[in-house]
N, C-alpha and C positions, 0 to 999 in steps of 0.2 A: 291846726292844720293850715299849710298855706296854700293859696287858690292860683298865685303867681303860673309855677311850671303848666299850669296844666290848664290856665288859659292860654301861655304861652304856644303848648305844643299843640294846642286845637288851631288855633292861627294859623301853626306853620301847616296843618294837614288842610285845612282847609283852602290854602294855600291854591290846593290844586282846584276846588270848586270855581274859585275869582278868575283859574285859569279857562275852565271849564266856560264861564258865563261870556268870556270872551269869544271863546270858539263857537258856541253855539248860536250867540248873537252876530257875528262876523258875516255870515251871509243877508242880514237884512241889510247890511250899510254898502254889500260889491253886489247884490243879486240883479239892480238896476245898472250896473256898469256892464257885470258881466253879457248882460241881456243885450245892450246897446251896439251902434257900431261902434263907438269909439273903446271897444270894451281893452284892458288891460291886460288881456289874454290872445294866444296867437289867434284864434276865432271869436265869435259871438255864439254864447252857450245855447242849447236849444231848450225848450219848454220842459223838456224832459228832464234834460241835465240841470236847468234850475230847480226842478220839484226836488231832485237827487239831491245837490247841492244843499237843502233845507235840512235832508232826514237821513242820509251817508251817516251822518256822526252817530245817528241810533241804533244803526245797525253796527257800527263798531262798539259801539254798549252792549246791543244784545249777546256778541262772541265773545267778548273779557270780562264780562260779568260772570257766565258760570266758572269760567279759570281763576277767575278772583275766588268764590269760593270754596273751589277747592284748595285753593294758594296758603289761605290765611292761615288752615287749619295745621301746612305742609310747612310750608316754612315763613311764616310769620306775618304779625299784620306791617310791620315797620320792612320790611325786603319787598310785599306786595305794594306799598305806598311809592316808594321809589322808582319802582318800577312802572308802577301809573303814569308818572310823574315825567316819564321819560318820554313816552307817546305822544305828548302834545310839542314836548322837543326837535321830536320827526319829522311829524305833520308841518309845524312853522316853517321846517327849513325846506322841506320839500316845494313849499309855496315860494319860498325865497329863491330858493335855482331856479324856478323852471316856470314858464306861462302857459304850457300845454293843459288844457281843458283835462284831458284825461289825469295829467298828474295830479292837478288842484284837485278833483274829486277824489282821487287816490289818497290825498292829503289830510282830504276830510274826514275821511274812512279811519287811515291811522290815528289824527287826533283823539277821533270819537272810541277809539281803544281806552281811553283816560275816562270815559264812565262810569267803570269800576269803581270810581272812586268814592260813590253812594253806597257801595258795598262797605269798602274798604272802612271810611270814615265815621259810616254810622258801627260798626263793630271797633271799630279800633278807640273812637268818642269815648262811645261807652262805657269801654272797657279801663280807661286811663281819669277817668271823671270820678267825684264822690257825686254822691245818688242827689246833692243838693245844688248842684253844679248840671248835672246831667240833661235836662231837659232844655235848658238856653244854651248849652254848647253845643248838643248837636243839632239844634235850631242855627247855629252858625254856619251850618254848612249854607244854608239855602241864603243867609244875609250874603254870606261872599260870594255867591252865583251871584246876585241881584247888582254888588258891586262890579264884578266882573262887567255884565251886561253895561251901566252907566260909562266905563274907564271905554267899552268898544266903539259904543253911539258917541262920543265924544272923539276917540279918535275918528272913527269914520267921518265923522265931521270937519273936523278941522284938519287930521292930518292926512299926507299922502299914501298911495295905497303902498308902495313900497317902507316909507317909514313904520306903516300901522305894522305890517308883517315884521319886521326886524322887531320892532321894538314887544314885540309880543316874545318872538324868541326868544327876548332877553327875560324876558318875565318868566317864561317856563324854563331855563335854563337856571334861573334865580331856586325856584320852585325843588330842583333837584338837589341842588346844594344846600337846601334849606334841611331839609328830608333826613339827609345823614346824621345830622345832632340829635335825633330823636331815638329814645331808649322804648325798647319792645313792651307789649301788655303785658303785665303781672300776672294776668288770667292766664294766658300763652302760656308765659313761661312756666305757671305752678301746672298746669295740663300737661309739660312736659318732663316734669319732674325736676326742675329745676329751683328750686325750693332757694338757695340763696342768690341768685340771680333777680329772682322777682323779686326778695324781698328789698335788694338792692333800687329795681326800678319802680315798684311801689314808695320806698322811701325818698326819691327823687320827685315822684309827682303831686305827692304830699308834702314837701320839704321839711320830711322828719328822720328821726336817725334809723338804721335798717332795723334796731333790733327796741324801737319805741311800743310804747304800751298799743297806741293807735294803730301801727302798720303791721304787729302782731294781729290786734285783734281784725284789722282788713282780710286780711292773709287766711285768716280760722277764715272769715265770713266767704272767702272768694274759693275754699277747700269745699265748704259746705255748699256751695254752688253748683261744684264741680260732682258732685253726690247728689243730686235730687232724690228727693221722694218722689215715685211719680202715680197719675190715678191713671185708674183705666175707666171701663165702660157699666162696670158690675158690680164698682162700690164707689164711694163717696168720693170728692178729690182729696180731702183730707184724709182718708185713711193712707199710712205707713204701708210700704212693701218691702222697707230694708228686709224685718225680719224674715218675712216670706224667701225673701233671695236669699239669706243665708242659711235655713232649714234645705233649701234646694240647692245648696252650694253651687251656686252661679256667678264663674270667675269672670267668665267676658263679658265685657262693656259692651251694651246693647249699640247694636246699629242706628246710624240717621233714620230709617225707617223704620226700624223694630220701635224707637226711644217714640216717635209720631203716631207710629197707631197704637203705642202700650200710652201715650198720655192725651185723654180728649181735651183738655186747656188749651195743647199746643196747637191743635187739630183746628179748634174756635178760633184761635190767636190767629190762624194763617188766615182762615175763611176773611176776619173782622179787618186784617191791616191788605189783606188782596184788593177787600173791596173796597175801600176808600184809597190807596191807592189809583187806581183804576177811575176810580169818581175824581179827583183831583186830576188829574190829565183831562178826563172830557167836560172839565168845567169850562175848559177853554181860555185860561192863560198864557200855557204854553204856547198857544198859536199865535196870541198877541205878541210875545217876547222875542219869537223868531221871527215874525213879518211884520216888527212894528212902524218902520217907515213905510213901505206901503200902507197900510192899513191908513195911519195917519194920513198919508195923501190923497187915500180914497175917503176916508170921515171926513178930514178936516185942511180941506183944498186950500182956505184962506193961510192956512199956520205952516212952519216953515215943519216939513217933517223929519229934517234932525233935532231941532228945536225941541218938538212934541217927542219924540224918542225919547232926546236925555230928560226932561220933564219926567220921562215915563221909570223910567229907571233908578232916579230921585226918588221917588217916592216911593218905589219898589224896597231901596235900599233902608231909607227909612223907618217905613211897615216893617220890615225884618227884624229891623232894630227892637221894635215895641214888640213884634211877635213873640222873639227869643225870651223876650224878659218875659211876657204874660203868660208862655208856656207853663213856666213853672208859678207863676204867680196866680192866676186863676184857672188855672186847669185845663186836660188836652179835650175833656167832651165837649165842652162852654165854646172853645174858640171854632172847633170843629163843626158844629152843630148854628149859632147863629153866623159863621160869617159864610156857610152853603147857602143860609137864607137870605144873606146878605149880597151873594154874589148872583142869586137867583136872580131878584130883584133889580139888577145891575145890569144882569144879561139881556133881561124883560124891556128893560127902557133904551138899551143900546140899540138892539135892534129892532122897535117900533123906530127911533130915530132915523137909523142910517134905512128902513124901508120905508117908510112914512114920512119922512123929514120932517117931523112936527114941530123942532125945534132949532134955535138958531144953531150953528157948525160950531160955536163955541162948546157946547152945552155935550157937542159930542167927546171933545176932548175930555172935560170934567167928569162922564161919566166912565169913560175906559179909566183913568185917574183912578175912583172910587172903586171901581172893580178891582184894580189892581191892591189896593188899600185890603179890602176886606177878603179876595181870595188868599194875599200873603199870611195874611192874620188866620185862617182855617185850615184849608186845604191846600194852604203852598206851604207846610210848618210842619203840624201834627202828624200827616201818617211818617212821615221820615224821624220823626223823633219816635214813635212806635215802633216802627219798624226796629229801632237801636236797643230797646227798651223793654218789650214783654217777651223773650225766647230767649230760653235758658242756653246757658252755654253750648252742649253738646249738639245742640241743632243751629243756635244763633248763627252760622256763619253759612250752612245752609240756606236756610230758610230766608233770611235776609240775600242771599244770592236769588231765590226764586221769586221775592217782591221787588229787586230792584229788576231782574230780567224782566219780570212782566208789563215795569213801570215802562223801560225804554221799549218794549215791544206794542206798550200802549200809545205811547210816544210817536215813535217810527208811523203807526197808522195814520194818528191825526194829520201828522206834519205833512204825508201823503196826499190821505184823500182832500186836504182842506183847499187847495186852490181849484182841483177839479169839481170842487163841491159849491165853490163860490162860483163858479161858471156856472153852475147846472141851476142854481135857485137862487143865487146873489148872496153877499154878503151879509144884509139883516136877518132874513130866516135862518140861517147860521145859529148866530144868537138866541133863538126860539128851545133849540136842542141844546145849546150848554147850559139855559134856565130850567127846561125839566130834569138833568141830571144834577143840578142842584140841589132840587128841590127833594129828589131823590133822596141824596146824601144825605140832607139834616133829618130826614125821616129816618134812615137805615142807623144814624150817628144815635138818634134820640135811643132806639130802644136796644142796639147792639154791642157799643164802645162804653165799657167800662171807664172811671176816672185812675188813671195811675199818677196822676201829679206824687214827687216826692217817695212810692214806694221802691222798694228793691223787688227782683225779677220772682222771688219765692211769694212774694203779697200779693205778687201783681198774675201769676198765672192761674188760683183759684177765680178772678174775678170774671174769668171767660168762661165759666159753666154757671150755667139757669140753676138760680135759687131753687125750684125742685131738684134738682137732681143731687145739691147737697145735702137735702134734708132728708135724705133716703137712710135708713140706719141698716 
């Protein structure tokens, strides 16, 4: 089996992420310009329109994300990608014509339509990956966001704001073009009866012939997929219902909801990747990623804070690097569980630091550094490769719509209330709050998050029901 196509086509879909880390890092390197007189805009933005200017793009995630999951199911995950892919195309050029405040926010809004793409990519990943591949690929998505982020702190640094904008539009415009050479999920097409089309795009991403022993036997395993057994509440997860359905001659294919409350695995599945989800946003990264020039100029006044940015972003991209690989390599409980304690920890000395000043300004850089190290490693990695990973096809592109809308809706809050919150009690008790939800998470990880390293979605969905309730006969 070759591994070439299908690390290639994760590249090109991730594509969109690296576009993505751009845009959403892009207001920490203008948000001090735009605020200024000498701002680049026909006014100088108000307080308001900078908190907006932060969190605009999450609410254009919150409205294409549920389109997204109806889209994938409707006409495909490769027509929904491109289409992603286009949004951020919009957005650049809209920033390119015009310096009216009201349109740059407009701009941000369309770009942030392109956060679908958490949807899109962890279903589409998955779907295109062998199970041994699976877990560092769509860990790629969050490396190319973290790349994104480094290529933006670096323009904003060195380049002009005009150039940084053109030359972005050339990259999402790149991004589109990229997009068309890619051939539809297997999964897709066998869902739509298309039995030698997929065997065709399965033999593509395997680089083996349509009719090999291997992409036959894919093919059975991705049919069998498509067929669940599922459990209910009244008997084991392991007991069979095929037969039951065909004694009751039951032609139609159960509903997204009927398929959810007839299977409690799937039911646990949502409960377990909602909540760490949700934990990973209020660890407090995200906050760092989008304000991390201020941030650095309020911790670390001696250092230059583009300097400390692309530093920051270095190492972001790095940590990704080892994340992807150790996902599958040691497992998604292990990474998830000591690096919540690891970031706990992180958060605990950042902010006696920055309220206390106990330590010299250097010491505060080193620790955001570390923090950023071990939340990539936990909680900026594992639930998005979950998310990709434990829901069966017939719900997978739901369900994965409902945790990434939650994620940006979790998203959109922080990026909100966090500058009004840094006025109200300052920026180190901040820190206080992302350390108990840390601390949270490696507790809720220890006794709730099953290991799925390495299994397929049929292994992996008994492991979300409590050993009593299998041992029920």
């Amino acid at each position: 089996m070759g591994k070439f196509n299908q690390i290639m086509c994760t590249m090109i879909l991730c594509f969109l992420c690296f576009n993505m880390g751009i845009m959403y890092t892009w207001p920490s390197s203008t948000l001090m310009i735009f605020s200024s007189a000498n701002t680049t805009l026909h006014r100088t933005m108000t307080e308001g329109e900078i908190a907006l200017l932060g969190s605009l793009s999450s609410v254009g995630a919150l409205i294409s994300t549920p389109i997204a999951g109806i889209a994938l199911d409707k006409i495909g995950r490769r027509k929904c990608s491109i289409v992603a892919n286009l949004m951020p195309v919009l957005g650049w050029a809209m920033i390119a014509f015009s310096n009216r405040v009201e349109l740059v926010l407009s701009s941000i809004f369309v770009a942030g339509l392109a956060g679908a793409a958490f949807i899109i990519n962890s279903v589409y990943i998955s779907e295109i990956c062998h199970e041994s591949l699976r877990g560092t690929m769509t860990a790629a998505m969050m490396v190319f966001y973290g790349v994104g982020m480094l290529v933006q702190y670096i323009m904003g640094g060195f380049l002009s704001y005009s150039a940084a904008v053109y030359t972005n539009l050339t990259l999402t415009t790149l991004a589109v073009l990229l997009n068309c050479i890619l051939k539809e999920s297997p999964l897709y097409l066998l869902s739509k009866g298309m039995e030698k089309e997929a065997a065709i795009a399965l033999s593509f991403f395997r680089q083996e012939k349509p009719d090999s022993k291997l992409v036959q036997e894919e093919l059975n395993n991705i049919r069998r997929t498509l067929n669940p057994d599922l459990d209910d509440d009244e008997s084991p997860e392991e007991t069979k219902l095929q037969t039951e359905k065909q004694e009751k001659k039951v032609e139609e294919k159960l509903s997204t909801f009927q398929f959810i409350k007839k299977s409690r695995s799937t039911r646990k599945a949502i409960i377990v990747t909602l909540t760490l989800m949700t934990a990973s946003m209020f660890q407090g990264l995200p906050v760092v990623q989008v304000y991390a020039e201020p941030l650095f100029k309020e911790a670390v006044p001696v250092m230059s804070a583009t300097v400390s940015s692309i530093i920051f972003a270095v190492v972001t991209v790095i940590t990704g690097f080892v994340g992807a690989f150790l996902t599958d390599a040691a497992g998604r409980k292990p990474l998830m569980m000591y690096g919540s304690i690891g970031s706990a920890v992180c958060s605990l000395l950042l902010g006696t630091q920055i309220h206390l000043n106990w330590g010299p300004n250097w010491l505060t850089a080193v620790v955001i550094y570390l923090f950023c190290v071990v939340y990539t490693l936990g909680a900026g990695t594992v639930p998005y490769v979950l998310t990709a990973e434990v829901f069966l096809p017939e719900v997978k592109s739901f369900v994965a719509m409902l945790v990434v809308e939650w994620t940006w809706l979790c998203n959109f809050l922080i990026l909100l209330i966090f500058n009004p919150l840094v006025s109200a009690i300052g920026l180190g008790p901040i820190f206080y709050l992302f350390a108990a939800v840390c601390v949270l998470t490696a507790v809720y990880t220890l006794f709730y998050l099953p290991e799925t390293k390495g299994l397929t979605v049929d292994a992996i969905q008994p492991l979300f029901v409590t050993k009593k309730k299998k041992q029920i006969v």
